[in-house]
N, C-alpha and C positions, 0 to 999 in steps of 0.2 A: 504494500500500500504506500503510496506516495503522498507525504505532505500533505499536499493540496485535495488528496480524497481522504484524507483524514477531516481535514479541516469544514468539510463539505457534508462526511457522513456522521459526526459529533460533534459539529457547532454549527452547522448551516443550518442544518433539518432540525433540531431544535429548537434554534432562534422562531424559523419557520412556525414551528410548533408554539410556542409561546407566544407569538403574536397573533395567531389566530383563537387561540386561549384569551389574550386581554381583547380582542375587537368583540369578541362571541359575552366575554362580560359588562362589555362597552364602554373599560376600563380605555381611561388612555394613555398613551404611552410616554413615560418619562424622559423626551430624547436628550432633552438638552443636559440631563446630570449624568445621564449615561453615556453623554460626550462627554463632559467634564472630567468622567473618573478615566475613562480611554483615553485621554490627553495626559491624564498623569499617570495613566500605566507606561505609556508610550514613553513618557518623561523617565518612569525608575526603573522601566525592565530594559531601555533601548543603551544606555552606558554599562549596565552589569551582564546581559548577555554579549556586545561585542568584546567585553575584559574576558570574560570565562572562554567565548571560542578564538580570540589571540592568543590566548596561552593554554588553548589544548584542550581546556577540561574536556570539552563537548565539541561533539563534531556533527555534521549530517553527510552522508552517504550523497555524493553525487546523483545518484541514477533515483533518489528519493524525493529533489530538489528538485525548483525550475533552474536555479542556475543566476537568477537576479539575487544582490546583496548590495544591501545598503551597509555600509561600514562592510564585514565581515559575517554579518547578520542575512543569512536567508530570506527574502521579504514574506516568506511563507509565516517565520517565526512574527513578523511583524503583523498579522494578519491572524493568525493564536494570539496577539494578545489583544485586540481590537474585538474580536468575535468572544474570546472566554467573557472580558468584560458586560457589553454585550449580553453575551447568554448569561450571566449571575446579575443582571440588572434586572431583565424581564424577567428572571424567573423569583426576585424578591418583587418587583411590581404585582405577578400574576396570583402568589401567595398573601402579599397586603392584600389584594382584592377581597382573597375569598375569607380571608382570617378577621376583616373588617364587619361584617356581623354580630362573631363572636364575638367582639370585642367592644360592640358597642359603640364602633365608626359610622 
């Protein structure tokens, strides 16, 4: 499996998933904080993983990549941390929703 169908069959199709979860509860969708925090993952993950794969720790397999890097960074990697964000945003939006009841929201 390559990267990019990783990224597609556990974070695309869930995103997918989750968004038709908050439309179906006619929840809307938080974009603007779910930008916000994908701006600062972008910010803390994009200097620590180009320091870890310069000096070895971590590597990806050529023929598992498309072959684009930004620094030394895969843009795939860059696209894992935009999409996990992402998918733990909408899936605490889609859990406020239904827990808002309970709770007396």
């Amino acid at each position: 499996m390559t990267y990019l169908q990783f990224l597609v069959v556990f974070l695309a199709l869930p995103i997918i998933g989750l968004l038709v979860a908050l439309r179906r509860q006619g929840a809307s969708v938080p974009w603007l904080a779910i930008g916000a925090v994908c701006l600062m993952a972008l910010a803390y993950t994009t200097p620590w993983d180009n320091a870890l794969i310069a000096n070895g720790v971590w590597t990806y397999p050529a023929q598992r990549v498309l072959g684009v890097v930004l620094g030394v960074v895969p843009i795939e990697e860059y696209g894992f941390f935009v999409l996990q964000t992402i998918l733990a945003g909408l899936l605490t939006a889609v859990l406020t929703q239904r827990l808002k009841p309970r709770l007396g929201g």
